[in-house]
C-alpha positions, 0 to 999 in steps of 0.5 A: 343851613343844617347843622348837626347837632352835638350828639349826632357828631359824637355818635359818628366819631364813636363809630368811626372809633370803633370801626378803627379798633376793629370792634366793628366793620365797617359796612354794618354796626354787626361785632366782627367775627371771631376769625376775623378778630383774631387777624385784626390781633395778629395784625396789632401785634405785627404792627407793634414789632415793627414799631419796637424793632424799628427803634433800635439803633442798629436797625435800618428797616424791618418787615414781616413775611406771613407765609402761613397762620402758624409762621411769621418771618422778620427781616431786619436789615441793617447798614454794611459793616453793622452786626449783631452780638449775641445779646443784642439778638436775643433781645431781639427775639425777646422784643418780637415774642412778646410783642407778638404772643399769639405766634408761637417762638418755635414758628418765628424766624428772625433774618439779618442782612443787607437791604437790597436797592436796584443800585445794589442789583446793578452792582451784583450784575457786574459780576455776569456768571461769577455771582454766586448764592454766597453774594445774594445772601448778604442781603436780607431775604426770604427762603423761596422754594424747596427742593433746591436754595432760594433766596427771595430779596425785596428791593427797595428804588433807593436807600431812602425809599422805604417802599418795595418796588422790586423782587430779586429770586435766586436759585442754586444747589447750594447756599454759596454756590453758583447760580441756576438762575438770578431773576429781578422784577418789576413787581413786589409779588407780596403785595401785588400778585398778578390778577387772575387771567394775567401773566406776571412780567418774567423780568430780567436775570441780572446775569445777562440783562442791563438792570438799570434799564429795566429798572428804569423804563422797563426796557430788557437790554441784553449786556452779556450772550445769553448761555445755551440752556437746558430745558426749563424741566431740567433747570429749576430757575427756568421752569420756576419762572415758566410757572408765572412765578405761582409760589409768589402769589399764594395768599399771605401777609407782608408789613415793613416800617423803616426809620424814614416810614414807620408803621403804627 
């Protein structure tokens, strides 16, 4: 039987070593580009925000929206009831910039709320046309679109799973108003957007449809008659999902750690 010998394994670690530190790819002992070192940096330094902000104490989960080179969003969620002095979230802020120099303070935006789960979507089903901007915006979240409030929620199955299984998109006129539409899918577009050619699910909006068996087993049961509407043209909600949601599969990057899954 053959046995490699010693310095043959050392080599092999040493590669796997530097392919892991991104000096190299891994397909080709070839150094990596400048471009793409600067992403693998970016990428380090997002993964330390996470892990920094993740030990505070009153912070549930974090995650990062990279919408483009220049902007990074962090979302802090925490529990109900739990807030944030003024100190604390300028220590925050102190936290995530140095962290992450290569992103500019000015270009940072840090959000505070709620993390949504599917039982929390349920809940605010309850309140059928009743529910308002007011209500979405207590959960940590992303804005949307432009031209008109978004608020754009990643859902989690259940306070304990630290994964995102779900989206919640909302839309209205005003930041508490009534709503255009509340639209809840079975996908995380972040991570997952539709294949070329495929046709992202519309979902549900939580006003009408039965949350639970949608979450569950996909099944849109409607609770509540739906409204006579207007043409999706006239109404942004309608002809933002008649659009297959394109604004969510736009390429950028998404990274969230938890207490119970925390990245390093």
């Amino acid at each position: 039987m053959y046995y490699p010998s010693k310095c043959a394994v050392l080599m092999v670690l040493l590669s796997f070593f530097l392919t892991s530190c991104g000096l190299y790819t891994a397909t080709a002992n070839q150094p990596l580009s400048s471009e793409d070192q600067e992403l693998y940096r970016r990428h380090m330094q997002q993964q330390t925000i996470l892990r920094e902000l993740g030990k505070l104490d009153k912070v549930d989960s974090v995650s990062i929206r990279v919408p483009s080179s220049a902007d990074i969003i962090i979302n802090i969620s925490h529990a109900r009831g739990v807030t944030f002095s003024d100190t604390e979230r300028r220590a925050i802020e102190e936290t995530a910039a140095n962290a992450a120099p290569d992103f500019s303070r000015d270009n940072m935006r840090i959000n505070y709320g709620l993390q949504m789960t599917v039982a929390d979507v349920a809940e605010l089903s309850r309140k059928g046309e009743a529910l308002t901007m007011a209500d979405v915006r207590e959960y940590v979240g992303y804005d949307a679109l432009s031209g008109f409030y978004g608020w754009f929620c990643e859902v989690y199955s259940n306070a304990n799973d630290k994964s995102c299984a779900f989206t919640l998109n909302a839309t209205s006129g005003s930041l508490e108003g009534a709503l255009f539409g509340v639209s809840f899918y079975r996908i995380n577009y972040y991570d997952a957007p539709p294949l070329p050619g495929q046709r992202a699910d519309p979902g549900i909006d939580i006003r009408y449809y039965d949350v639970i068996a949608y979450a569950e087993r996909g099944e849109k049961l409607l609770v509540r008659p739906l409204p006579t509407s207007p043409p999706p043209s006239q109404n942004p909600s309608q002809a933002y999902a008649s659009e297959g949601c394109s604004i969510k599969s736009s390429p950028a990057a998404t990274y969230s750690s938890g207490r119970a899954h925390s990245s390093s």
